[in-house]
C-alpha positions in Angstrom: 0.0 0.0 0.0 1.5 2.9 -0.9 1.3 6.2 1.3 -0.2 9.2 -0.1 -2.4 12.2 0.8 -5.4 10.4 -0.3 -4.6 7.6 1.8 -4.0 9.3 4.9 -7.3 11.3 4.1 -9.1 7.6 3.7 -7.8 6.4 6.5 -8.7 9.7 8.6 -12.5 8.8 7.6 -12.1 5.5 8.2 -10.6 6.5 11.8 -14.1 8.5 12.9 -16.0 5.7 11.7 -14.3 2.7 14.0 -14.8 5.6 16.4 -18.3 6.1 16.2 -18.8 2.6 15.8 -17.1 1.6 18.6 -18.6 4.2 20.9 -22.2 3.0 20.1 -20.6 -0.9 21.0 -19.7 0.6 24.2 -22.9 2.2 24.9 -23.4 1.4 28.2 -20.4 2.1 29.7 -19.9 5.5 29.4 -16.1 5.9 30.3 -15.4 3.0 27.9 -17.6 4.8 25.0 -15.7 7.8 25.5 -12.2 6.7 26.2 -12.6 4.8 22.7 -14.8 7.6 20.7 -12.3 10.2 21.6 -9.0 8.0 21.1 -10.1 7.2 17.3 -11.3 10.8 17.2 -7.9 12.1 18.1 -6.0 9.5 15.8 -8.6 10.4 12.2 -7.9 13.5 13.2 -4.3 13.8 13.0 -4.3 11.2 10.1 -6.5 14.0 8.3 -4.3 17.2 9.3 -0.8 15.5 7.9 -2.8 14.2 4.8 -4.1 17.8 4.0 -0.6 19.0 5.0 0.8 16.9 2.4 -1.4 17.7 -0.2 -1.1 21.1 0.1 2.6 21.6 0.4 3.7 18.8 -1.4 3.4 20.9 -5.0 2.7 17.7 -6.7 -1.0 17.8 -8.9 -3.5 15.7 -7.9 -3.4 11.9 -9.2 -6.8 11.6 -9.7 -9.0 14.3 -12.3 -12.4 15.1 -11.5 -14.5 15.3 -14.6 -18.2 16.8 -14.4 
């Protein structure tokens, strides 16, 4: 698998979903639903800030065209 913006963007999506998912698993223990929501949270996040990072100062052109 090869690491690119894209992929760190994906994987920061992917990161709030396991959260979300997880924290509605955990739904009746609140500290656990949290702890877990807020963990997965923190991690998509940061996935998403060096992906956009990346792209942005990376000065390469995007690898995939969007056609309307």
């Amino acid at each position: 698998m090869e690491l690119t913006p894209t992929t760190l963007l994906s994987l920061a999506l992917q990161g709030y979903l396991v959260g979300a998912l997880g924290a509605l698993v955990c739904l009746r223990a609140p500290r656990a639903a949290n702890a877990w929501a807020f963990g997965w949270a923190a991690l998509g996040g940061l996935w998403g800030l060096v992906g956009c990072s990346w792209a942005l100062f990376a000065g390469e052109p995007a690898s995939a065209a969007i056609e309307l």
